[in-house]
N, CA, C and O of each residue as an XYZ file, in Angstrom:
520
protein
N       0.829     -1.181      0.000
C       0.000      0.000      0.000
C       0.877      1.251      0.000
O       0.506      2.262     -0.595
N       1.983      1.198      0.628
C       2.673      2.358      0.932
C       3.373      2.486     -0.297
O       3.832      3.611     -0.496
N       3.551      1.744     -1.059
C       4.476      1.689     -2.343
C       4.023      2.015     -3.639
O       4.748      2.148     -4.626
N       2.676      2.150     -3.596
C       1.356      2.602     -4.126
C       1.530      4.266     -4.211
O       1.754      5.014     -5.163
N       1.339      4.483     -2.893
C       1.090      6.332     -2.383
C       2.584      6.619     -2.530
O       2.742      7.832     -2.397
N       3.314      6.226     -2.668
C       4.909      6.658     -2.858
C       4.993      6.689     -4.672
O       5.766      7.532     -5.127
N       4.368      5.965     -5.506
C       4.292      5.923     -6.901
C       3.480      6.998     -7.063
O       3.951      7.898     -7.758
N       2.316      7.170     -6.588
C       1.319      8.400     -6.848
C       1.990      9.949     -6.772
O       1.687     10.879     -7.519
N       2.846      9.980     -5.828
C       3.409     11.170     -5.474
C       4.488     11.367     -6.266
O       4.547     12.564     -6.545
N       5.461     10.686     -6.810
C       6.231     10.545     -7.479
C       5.662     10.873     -8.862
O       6.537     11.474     -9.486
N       4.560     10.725     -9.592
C       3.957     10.680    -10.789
C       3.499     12.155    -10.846
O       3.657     13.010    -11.719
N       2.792     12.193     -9.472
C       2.250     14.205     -9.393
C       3.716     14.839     -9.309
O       3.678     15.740    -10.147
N       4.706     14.835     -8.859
C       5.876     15.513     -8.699
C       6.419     15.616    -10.029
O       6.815     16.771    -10.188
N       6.615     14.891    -11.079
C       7.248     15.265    -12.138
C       6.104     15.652    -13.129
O       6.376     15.822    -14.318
N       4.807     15.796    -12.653
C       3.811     16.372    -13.638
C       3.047     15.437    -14.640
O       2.368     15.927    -15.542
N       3.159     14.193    -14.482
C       2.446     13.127    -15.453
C       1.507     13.045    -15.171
O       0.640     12.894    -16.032
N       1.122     13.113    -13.569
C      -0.491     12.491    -13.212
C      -0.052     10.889    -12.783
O       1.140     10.584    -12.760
N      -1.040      9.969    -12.470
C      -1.172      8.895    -13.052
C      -2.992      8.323    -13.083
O      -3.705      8.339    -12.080
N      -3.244      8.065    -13.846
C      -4.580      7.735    -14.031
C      -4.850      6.250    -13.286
O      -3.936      5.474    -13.011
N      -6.396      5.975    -12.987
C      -6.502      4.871    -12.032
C      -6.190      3.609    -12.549
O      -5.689      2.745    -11.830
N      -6.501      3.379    -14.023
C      -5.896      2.693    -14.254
C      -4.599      2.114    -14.580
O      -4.491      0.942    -14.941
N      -4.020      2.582    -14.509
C      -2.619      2.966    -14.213
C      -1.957      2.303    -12.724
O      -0.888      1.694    -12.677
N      -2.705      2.528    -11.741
C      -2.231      2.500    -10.824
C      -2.823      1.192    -10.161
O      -2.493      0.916     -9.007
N      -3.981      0.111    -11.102
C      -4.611     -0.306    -10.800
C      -3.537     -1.796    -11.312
O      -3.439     -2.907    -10.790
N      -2.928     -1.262    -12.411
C      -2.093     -2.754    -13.441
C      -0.524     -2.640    -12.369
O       0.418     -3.258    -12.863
N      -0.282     -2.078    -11.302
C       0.601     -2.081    -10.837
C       1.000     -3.669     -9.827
O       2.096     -4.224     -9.752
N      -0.435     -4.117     -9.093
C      -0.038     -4.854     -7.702
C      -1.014     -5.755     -8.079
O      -2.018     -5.405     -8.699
N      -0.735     -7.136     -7.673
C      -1.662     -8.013     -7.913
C      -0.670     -9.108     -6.769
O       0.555     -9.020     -6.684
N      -1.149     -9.669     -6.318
C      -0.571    -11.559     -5.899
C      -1.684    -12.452     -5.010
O      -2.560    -12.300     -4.158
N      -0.985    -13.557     -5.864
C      -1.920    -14.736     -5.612
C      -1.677    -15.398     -4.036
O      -0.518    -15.680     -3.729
N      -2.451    -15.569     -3.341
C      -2.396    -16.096     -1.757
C      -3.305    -17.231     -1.856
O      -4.280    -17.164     -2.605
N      -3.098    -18.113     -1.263
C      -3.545    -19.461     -1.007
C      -4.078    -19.594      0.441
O      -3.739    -18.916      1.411
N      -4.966    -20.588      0.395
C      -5.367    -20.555      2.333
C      -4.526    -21.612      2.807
O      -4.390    -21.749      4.023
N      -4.229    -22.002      2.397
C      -2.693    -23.640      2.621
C      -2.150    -23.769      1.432
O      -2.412    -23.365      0.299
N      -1.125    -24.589      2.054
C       0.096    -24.770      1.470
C       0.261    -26.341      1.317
O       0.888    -26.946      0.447
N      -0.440    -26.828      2.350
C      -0.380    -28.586      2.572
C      -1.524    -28.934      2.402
O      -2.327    -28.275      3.064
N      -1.972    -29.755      1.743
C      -3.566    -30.617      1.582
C      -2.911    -32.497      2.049
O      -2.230    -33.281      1.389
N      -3.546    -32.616      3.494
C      -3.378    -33.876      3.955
C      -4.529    -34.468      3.237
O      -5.476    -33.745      2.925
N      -4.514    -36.021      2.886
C      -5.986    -36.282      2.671
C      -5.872    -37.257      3.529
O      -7.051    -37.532      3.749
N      -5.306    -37.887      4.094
C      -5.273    -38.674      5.230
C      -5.360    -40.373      4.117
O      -5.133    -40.461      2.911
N      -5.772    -41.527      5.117
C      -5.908    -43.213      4.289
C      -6.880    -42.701      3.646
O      -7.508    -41.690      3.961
N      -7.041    -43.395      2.705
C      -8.217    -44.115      1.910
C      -8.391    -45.284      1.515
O      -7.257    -45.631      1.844
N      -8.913    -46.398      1.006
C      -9.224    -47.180      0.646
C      -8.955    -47.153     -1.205
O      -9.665    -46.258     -1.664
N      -8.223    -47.805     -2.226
C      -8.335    -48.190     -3.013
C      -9.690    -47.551     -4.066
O     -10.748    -47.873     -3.525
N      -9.973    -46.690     -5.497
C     -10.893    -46.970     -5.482
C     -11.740    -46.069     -4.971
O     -12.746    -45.881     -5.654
N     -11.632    -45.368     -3.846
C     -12.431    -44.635     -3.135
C     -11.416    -43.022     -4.289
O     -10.615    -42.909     -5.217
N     -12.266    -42.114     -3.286
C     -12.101    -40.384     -3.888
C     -12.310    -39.614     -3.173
O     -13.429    -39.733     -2.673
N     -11.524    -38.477     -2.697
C     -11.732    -37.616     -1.547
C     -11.443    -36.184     -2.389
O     -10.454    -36.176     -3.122
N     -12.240    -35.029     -2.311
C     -11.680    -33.563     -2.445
C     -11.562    -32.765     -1.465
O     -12.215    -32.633     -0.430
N     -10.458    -32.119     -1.980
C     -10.683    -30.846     -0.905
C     -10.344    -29.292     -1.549
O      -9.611    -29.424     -2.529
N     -10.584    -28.249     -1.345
C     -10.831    -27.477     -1.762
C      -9.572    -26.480     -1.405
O      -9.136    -26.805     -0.301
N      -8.887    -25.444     -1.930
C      -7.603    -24.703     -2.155
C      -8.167    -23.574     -2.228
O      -8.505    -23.270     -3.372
N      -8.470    -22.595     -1.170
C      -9.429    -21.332     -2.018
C      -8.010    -20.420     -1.530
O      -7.402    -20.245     -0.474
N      -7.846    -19.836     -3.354
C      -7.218    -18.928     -4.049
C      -7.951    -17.200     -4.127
O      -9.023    -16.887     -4.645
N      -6.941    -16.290     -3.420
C      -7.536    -14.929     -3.269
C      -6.591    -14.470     -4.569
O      -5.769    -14.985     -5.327
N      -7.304    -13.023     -4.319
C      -5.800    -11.724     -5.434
C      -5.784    -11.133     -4.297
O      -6.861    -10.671     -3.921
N      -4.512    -10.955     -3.358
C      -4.380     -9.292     -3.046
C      -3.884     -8.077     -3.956
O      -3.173     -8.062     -4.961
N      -4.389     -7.268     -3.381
C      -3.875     -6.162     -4.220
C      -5.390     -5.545     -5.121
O      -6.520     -5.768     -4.687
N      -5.155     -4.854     -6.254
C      -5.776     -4.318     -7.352
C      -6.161     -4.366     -8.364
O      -6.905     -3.679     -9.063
N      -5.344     -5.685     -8.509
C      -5.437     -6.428     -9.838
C      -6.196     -7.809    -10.437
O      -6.072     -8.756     -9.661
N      -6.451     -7.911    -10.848
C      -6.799     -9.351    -11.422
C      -5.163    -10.133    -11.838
O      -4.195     -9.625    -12.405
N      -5.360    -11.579    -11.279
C      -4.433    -12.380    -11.241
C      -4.852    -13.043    -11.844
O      -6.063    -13.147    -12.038
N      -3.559    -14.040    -12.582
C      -3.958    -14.765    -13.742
C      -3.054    -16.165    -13.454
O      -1.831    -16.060    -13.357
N      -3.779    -17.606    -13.309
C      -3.358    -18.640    -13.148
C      -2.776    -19.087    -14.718
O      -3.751    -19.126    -15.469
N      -1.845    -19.341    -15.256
C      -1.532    -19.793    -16.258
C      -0.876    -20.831    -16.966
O      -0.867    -21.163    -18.151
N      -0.120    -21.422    -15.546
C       0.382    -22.769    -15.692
C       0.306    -23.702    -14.343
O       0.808    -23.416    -13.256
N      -0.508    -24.995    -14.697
C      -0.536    -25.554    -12.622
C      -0.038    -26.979    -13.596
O      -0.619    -27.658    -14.442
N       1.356    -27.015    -12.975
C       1.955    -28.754    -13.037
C       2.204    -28.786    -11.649
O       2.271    -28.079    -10.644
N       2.351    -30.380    -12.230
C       2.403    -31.252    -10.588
C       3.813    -32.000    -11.005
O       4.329    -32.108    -12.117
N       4.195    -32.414     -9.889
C       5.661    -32.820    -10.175
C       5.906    -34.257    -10.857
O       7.079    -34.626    -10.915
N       5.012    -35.017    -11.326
C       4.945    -36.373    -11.883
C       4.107    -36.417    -12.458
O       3.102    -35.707    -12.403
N       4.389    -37.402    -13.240
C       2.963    -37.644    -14.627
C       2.034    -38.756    -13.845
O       0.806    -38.735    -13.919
N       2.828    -39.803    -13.030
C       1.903    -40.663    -12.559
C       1.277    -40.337    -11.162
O       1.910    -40.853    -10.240
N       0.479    -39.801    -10.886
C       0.100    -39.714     -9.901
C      -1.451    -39.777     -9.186
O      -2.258    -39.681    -10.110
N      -2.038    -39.882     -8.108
C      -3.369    -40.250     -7.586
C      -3.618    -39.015     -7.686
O      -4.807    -39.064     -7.371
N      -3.400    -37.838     -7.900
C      -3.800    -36.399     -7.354
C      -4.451    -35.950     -9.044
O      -3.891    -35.687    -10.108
N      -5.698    -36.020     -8.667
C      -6.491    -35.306    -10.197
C      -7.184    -34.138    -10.028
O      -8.211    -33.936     -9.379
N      -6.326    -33.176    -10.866
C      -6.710    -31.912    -10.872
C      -7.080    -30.933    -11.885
O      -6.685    -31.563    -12.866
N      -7.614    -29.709    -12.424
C      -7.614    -29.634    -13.667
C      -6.521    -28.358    -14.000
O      -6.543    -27.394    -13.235
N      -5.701    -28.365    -14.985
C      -4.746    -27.701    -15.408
C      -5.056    -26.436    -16.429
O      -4.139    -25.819    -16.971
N      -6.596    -26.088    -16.652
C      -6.948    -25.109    -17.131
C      -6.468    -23.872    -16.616
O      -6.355    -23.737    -15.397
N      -6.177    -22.966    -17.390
C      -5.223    -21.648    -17.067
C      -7.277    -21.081    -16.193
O      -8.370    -21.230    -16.740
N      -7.008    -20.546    -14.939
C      -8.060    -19.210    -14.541
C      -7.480    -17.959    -14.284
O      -6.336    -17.547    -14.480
N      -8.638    -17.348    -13.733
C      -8.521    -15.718    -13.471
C      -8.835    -15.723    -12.056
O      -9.649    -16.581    -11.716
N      -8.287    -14.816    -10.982
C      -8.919    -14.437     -9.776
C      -9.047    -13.080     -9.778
O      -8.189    -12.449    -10.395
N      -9.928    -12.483     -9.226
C     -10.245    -11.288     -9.660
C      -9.823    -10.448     -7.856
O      -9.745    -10.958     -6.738
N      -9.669     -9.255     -8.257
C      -9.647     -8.520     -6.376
C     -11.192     -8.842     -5.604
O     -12.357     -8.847     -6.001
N     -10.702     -9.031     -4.656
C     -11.860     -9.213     -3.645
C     -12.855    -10.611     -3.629
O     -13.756    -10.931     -2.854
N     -12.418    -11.141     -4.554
C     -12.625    -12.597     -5.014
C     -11.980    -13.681     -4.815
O     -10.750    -13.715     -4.795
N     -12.956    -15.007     -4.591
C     -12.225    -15.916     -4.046
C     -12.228    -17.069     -5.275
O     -13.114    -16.961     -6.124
N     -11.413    -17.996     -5.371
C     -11.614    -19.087     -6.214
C     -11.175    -19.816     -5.662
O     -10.089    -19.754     -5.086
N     -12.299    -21.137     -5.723
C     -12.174    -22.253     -4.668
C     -11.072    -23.719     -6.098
O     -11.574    -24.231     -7.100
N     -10.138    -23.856     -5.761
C      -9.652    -24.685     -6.134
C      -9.238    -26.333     -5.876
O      -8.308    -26.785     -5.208
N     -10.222    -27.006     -6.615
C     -10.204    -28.382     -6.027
C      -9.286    -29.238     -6.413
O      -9.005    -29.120     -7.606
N      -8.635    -30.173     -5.764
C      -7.827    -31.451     -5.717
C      -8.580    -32.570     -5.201
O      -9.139    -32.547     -4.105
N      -8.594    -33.980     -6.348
C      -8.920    -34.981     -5.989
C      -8.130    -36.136     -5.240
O      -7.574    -36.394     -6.307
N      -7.781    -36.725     -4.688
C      -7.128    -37.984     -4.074
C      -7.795    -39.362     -4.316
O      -8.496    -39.993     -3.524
N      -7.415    -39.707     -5.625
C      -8.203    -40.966     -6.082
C      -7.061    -41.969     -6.459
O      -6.706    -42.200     -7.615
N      -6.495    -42.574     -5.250
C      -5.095    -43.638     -5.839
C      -6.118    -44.770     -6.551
O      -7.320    -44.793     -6.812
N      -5.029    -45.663     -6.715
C      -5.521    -46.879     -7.789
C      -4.458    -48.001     -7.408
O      -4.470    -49.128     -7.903
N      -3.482    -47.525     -6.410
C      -2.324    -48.650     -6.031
C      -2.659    -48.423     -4.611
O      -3.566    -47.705     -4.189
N      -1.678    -49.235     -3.811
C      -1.336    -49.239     -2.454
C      -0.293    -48.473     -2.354
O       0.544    -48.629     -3.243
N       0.010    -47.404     -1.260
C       1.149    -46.841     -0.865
C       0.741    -45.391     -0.232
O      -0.363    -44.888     -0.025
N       2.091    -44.912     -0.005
C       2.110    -43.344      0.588
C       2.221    -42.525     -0.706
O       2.852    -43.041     -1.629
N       1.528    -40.960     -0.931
C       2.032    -40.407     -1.759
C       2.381    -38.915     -1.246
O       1.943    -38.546     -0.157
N       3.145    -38.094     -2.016
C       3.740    -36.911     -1.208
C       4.154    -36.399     -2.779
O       5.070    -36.886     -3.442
N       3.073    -35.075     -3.296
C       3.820    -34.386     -4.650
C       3.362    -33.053     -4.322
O       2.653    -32.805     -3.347
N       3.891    -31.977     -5.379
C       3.879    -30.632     -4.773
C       3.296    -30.316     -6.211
O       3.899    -30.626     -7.239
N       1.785    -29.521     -6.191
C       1.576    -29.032     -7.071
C       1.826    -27.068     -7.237
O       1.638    -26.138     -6.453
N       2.381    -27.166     -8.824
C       2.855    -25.288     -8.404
C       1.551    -24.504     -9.741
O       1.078    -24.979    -10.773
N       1.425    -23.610     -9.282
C       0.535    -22.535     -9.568
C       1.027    -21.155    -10.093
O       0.927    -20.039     -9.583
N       1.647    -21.602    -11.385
C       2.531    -20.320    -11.615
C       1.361    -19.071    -12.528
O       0.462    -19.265    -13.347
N       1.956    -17.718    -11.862
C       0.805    -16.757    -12.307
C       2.157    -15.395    -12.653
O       3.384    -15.311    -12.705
N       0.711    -14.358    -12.850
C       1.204    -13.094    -12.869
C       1.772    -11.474    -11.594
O       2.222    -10.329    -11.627
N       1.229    -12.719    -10.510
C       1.741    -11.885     -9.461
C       3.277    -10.971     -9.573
O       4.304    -11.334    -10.145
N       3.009     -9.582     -8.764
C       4.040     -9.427     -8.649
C       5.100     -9.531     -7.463
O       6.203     -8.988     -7.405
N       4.594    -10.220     -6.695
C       5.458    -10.655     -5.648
C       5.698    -11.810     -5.720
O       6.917    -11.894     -5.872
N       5.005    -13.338     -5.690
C       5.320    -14.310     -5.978
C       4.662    -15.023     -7.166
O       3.539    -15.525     -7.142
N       5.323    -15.007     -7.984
C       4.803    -15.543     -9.268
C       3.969    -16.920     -9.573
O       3.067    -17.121    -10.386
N       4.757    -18.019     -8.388
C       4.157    -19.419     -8.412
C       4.238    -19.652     -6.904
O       5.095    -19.256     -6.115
N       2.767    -20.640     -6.617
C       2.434    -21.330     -5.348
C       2.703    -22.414     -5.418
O       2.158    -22.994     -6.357
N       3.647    -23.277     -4.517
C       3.601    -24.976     -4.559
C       2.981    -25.101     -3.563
O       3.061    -24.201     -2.727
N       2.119    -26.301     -3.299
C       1.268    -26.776     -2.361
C       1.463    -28.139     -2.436
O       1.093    -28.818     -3.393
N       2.038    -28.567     -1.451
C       2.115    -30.023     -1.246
C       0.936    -30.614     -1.299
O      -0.093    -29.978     -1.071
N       0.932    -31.869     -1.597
C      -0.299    -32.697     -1.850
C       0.127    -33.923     -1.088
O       1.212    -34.453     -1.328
N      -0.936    -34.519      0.085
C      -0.175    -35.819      0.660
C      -1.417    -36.508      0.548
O      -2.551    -36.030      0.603
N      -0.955    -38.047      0.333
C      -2.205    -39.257      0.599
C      -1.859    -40.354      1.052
O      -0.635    -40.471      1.105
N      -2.691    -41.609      1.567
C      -2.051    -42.723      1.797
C      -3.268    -43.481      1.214
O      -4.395    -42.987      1.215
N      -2.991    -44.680      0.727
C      -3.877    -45.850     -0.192
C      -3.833    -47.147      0.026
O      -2.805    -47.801     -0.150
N      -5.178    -47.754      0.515
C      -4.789    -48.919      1.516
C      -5.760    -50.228      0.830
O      -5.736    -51.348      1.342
């Protein structure tokens, strides 16, 4: 915010102005409500979601544009469509946990955007399959 009113003053001081929009394409970043999604056992077969809700801080509209996960084989089904989060808006982002083997799993999915503070979110993804 302060870096905002320090650009504004800076823009009136040399006589440009800056118009709102202007000042609006400056700040945007993507925040997550976690970082870790446990899904705890499951059973084979079975399917659990849980939900990732994705804010914008800032002024801007944020733009999801690339979400890989760190392996091709994996129980974690998600969809890789590029979205939008808008200011003051939430987007609820779901992950499935649907293994098909027996075992532990542990992958980090990343969320790379247009923020200007952090560009990409990894969020661990954990399951176990019994």
């Amino acid at each position: 915010m302060q870096s905002r009113f320090l650009l504004m003053c800076f823009c009136l001081m040399v006589g440009q102005g800056c118009a709102k929009e202007k000042l609006h394409a400056l700040w945007g970043e993507l925040k997550a409500d976690i970082l870790m999604v446990d899904f705890g056992a499951q059973a084979i077969g079975s399917s659990t979601s849980q939900s990732i809700v994705l804010s914008s801080l800032g002024d801007r509209t944020v733009y999801v544009d690339s979400i890989l996960l760190d392996s091709e084989e994996s129980p974690f089904v998600f969809s890789a469509e590029a979205f939008a989060v808008r200011p003051s808006e939430v987007h609820e982002y779901v992950v499935q946990f649907a293994p098909t083997s027996v075992g532990a799993f542990i992958h980090f999915l990343t969320l790379s955007n247009d923020g200007n503070e952090n560009t990409a979110i990894t969020i661990q993804l954990m399951g176990e399959a019994f």
